[in-house]
N, C-alpha and C positions, 0 to 999 in steps of 0.2 A: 519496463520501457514505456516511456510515453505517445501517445496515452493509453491508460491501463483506469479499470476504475476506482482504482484510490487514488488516482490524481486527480479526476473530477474536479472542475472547479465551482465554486458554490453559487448561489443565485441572488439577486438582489432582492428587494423586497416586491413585490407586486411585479416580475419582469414581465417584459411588454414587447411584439413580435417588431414593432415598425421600429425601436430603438436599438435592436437587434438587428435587424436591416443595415443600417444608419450604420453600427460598428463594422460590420462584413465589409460597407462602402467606402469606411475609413482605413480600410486595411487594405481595399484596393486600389486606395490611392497612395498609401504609405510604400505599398510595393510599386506602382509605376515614378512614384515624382520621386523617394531617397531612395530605394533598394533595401538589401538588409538592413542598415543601421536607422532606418526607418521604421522599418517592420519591428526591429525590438524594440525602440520609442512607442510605437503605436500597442507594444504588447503588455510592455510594462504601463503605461495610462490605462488600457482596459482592465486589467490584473489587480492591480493597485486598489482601483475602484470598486474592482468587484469586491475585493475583499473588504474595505472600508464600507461599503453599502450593506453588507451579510451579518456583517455583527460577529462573525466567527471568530474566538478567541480563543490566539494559536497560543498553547499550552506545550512546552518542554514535550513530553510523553504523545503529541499529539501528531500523528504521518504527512503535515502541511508545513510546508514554507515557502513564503511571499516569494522570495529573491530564487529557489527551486522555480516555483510555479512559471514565474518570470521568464527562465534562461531557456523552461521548456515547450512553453504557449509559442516565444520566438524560434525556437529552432526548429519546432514543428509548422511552421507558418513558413518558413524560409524554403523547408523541404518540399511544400504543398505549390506553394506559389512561384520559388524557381526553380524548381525539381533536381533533380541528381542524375547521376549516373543510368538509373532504371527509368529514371521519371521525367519527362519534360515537360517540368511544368510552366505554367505562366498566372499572372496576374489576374486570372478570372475570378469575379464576382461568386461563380460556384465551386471553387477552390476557398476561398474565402470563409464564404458562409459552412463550407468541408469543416475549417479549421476551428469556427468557434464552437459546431454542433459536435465536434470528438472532444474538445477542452472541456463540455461538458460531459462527455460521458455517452453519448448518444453514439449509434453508428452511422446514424446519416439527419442531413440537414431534414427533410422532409418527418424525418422522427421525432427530431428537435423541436418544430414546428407544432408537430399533432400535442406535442409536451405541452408548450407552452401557450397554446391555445384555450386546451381543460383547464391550466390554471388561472385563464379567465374568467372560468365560469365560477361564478361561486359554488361551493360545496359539492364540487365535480370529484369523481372517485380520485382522480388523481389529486386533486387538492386535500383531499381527507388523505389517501397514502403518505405524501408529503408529511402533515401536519402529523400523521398517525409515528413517522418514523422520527418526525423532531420531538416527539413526546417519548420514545422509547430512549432514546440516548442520553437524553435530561432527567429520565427519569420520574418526569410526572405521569402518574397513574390514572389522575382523576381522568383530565384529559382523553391520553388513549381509551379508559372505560368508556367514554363518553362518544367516543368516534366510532367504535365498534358495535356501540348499541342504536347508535344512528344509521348506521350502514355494516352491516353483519357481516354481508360481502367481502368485507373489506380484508377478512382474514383470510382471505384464496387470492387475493389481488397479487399481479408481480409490478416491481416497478419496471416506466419504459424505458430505465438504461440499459444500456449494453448489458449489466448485467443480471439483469431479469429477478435481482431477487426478489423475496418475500420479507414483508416485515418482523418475520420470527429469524430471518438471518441478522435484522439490525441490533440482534441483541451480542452476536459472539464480537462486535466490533472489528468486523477482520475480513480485508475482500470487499466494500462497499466504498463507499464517498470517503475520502479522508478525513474530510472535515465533520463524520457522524462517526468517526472510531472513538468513542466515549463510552466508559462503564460506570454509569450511576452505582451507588450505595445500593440501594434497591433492584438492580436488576433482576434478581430473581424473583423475586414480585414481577415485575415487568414479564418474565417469560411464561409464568407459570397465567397471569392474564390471557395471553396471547392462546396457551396451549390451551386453556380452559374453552375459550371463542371459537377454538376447532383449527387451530394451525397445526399443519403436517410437519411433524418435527422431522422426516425424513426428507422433506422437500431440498431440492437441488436448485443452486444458484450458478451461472456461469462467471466462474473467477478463478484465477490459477488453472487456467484450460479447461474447467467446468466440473459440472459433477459434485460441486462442495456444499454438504450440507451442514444447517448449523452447528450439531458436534465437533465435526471435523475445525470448522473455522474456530471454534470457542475453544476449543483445546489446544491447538496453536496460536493463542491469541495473548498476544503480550497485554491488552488493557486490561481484561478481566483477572487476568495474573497479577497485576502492581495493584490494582484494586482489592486484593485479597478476597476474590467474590469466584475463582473461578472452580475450586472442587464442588461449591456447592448450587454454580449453572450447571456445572457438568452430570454431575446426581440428580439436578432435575429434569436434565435432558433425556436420562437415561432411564427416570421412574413415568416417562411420559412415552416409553418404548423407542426413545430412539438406537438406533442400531451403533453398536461400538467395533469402527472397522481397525487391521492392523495397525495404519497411520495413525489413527486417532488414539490406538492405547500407546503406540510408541511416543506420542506428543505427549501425554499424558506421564510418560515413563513408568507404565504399569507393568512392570516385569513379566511378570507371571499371566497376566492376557494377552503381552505378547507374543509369550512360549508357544500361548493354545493356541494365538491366532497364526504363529509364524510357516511363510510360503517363501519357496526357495524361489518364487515367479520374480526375474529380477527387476523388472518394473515396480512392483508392489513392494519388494525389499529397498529399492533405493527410496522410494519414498520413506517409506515407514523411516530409515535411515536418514535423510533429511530431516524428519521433524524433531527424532528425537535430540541432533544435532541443535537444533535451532532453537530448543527451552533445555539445553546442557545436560537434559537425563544420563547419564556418564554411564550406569549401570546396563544402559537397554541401545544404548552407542557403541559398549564393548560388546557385547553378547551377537549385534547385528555383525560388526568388524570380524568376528570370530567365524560367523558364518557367511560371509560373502560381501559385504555389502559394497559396493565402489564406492572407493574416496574422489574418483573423479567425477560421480554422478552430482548432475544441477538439477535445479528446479526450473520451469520454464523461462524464467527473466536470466537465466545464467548463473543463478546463486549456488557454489559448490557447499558442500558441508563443512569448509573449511570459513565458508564467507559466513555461515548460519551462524556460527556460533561466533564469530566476533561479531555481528550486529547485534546478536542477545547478551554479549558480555560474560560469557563461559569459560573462562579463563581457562579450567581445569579439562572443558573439553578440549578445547584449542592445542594445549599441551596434549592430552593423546590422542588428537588428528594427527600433530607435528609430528609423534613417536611413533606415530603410524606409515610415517611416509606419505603424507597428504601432501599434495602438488601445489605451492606455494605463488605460483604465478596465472593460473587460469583467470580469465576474467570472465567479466560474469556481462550482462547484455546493457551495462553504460560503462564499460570500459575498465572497471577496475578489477584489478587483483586484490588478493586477502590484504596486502597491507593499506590499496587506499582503499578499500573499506573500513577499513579499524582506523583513518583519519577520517572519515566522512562521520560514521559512528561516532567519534569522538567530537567532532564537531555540532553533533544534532543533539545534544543533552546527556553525551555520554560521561560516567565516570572518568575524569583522564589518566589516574593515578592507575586505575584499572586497565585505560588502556593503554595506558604506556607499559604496565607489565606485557600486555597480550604484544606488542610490536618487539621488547625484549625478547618474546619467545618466537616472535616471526624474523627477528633479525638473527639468532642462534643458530636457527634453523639455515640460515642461509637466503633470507628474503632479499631482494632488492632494493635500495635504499634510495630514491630518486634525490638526485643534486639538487632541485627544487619542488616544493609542495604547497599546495592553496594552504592559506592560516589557520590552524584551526583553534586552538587558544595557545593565551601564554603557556600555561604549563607543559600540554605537547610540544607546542613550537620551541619551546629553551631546549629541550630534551632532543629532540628534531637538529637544532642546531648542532650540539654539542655531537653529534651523531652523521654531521656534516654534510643537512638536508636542509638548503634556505629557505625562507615562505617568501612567495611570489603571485601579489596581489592578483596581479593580472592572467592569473591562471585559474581553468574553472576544476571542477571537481576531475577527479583520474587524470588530468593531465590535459585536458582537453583545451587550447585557447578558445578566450573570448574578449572579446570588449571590454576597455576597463568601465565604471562606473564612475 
């Protein structure tokens, strides 16, 4: 749910605290002179921009997009500045500057500030973090070697977002900035740099309700997976002592460290049970099903294990969630149930032939088939049709109206 810090939105080059003012001002005139339809005007011009200033190139496999970022900067802006049901809000300048200091990832404007402040200074720890964490994603070594012997520190340093990691979590790609979920060729180079500089590979980041260290996130981490790089982070995370918890071998699908690790503690089970859901481990999915594990258990944004494995594209799980009697209609914390996830999936770079299987086996099963669904390509959409579900421009993701464009 937004904001979270993979939605983070990214920075322009050199940002500057009074043009950032300037934007807060323009949002609080967007919200007094048009109201809503203002506010997403004014959301989408900041959005747009920031991304066209960042350089950030959004890549199929990569957890950003413009027109998401867009629908979410506006809705969270609408909720800040004219509040809801719990909130009454108004048009205030610190509602405002609220909104653009969470869009980045910060929990408060005054954090955002202290942020962007150091990154005026030249060569400020925060500006080597920065520069230290866009050199880990990219992959250049020299660089990072170069930052760490200038400032040594640097490898106990947390960032000041929300979620306080370390530069040794920018390697699992998973839980951070969206737009730094990248697994260079070299990452293991990259981490074994880092661990060599004196990074605590046990260290804990706050993401997915906290607690997650970079094992945990690299094991669950679809980049380093399609990069074909991730048994051999994960060996080196492990030859650098970090600790292999039940979650992490169930993500892993390590049978047999699961047996040793396994706890009937149902909290600890539904986890482990989520992740192995989530990278399709089939073998360590049944074994947990067998001993207890709730099909109705989610992860904190609402994600059941039925949603996990259609967003990984598991076809073969999905089928024995569905054989299992997995609850076909829960949604998860933006409103969708497992089939419009397998449209949303489908829509963000997914195989569609794939998931049109996976919707074959959710519509078997007895899913729900809405009379209307956002586009998600031709090939869904004819299938879609033919199955007596129209695409309707004007509608946004899970069902939810908005504005057309």
């Amino acid at each position: 749910m937004f904001p979270n810090p993979q939605s983070a939105l990214p920075f322009p080059p050199r940002p500057n605290l009074e043009r950032y003012r300037k934007i807060a001002k323009d949002l609080v005139t967007a919200c007094k002179s048009g109201g809503p339809e203002a506010v997403r005007a004014w959301a989408k011009g900041w959005v747009d921009a920031l991304f066209k200033l960042s350089g950030v190139i959004i890549t199929p496999q990569l957890p950003v997009r413009i027109q998401r970022s867009i629908e979410d900067v506006a809705d969270f802006a609408r909720r800040k500045l004219f509040g809801d049901e719990q909130n009454a809000g108004t048009c205030t300048l610190s509602a405002a500057q609220f909104v653009i200091a969470r869009s980045h990832g910060f929990e408060s404007w005054p954090k955002f500030v202290a942020h962007l402040r150091a990154l005026e200074v030249e060569n400020s720890s925060v500006s080597r973090f920065e520069a230290a964490a866009d050199a880990i994603v990219s992959g250049d070594a020299a660089t990072l070697n170069r930052l760490l012997r200038e400032d040594p520190e640097l490898i106990r340093q947390r960032s000041l977002r929300e979620h306080g990691a370390s530069l040794l979590h920018y390697v699992s790609a998973n839980g951070v900035e969206g737009y730094r979920q990248r697994t260079p060729d070299n990452i293991v180079e990259i981490a074994e740099i880092l661990l060599d500089a004196g990074a605590e590979v046990d260290r804990t980041a706050n993401v997915y309700g906290g607690g997650c260290t970079t094992l945990g996130l690299a094991a669950t981490s679809l980049h380093p997976e399609l990069a074909g790089v991730q048994q051999a982070l994960l060996e080196t995370l492990l030859a650098y002592g970090a600790r292999l918890d039940f979650a992490g071998a169930a993500g892993l699908g390590l049978l047999d460290a699961v047996k040793t690790r396994f706890t009937d503690d149902r909290a600890n089970l539904n986890e482990a049970f989520l992740y192995a859901c989530r990278y399709g481990r089939d073998p360590v999915v049944e074994f947990l099903l067998d001993r207890g594990a709730d099909l109705a258990a989610s992860s904190p944004d609402g994600q059941t294990a039925l949603h996990w494995a259609v967003i990984g594209g598991h076809l073969s799980t999905v089928k024995m969630l569905v054989s299992r009697q997995a609850p076909l209609e829960l949604e998860n914390a933006y409103g969708g149930s497992a089939w419009g996830q397998t449209l949303w999936s489908a829509a963000h770079g997914g195989d569609p032939d794939l998931y049109i299987a996976i919707l074959e086996t959710l519509r078997a099963a007895g899913a729900k088939i809405p009379e209307r669904h956002v586009p998600v390509n031709k090939t869904v959409d004819d299938w879609l049709e033919q199955h007596g579900s129209q695409a309707e421009p004007s509608w946004h993701w899970y069902g939810e109206k908005r504005e057309a464009d």
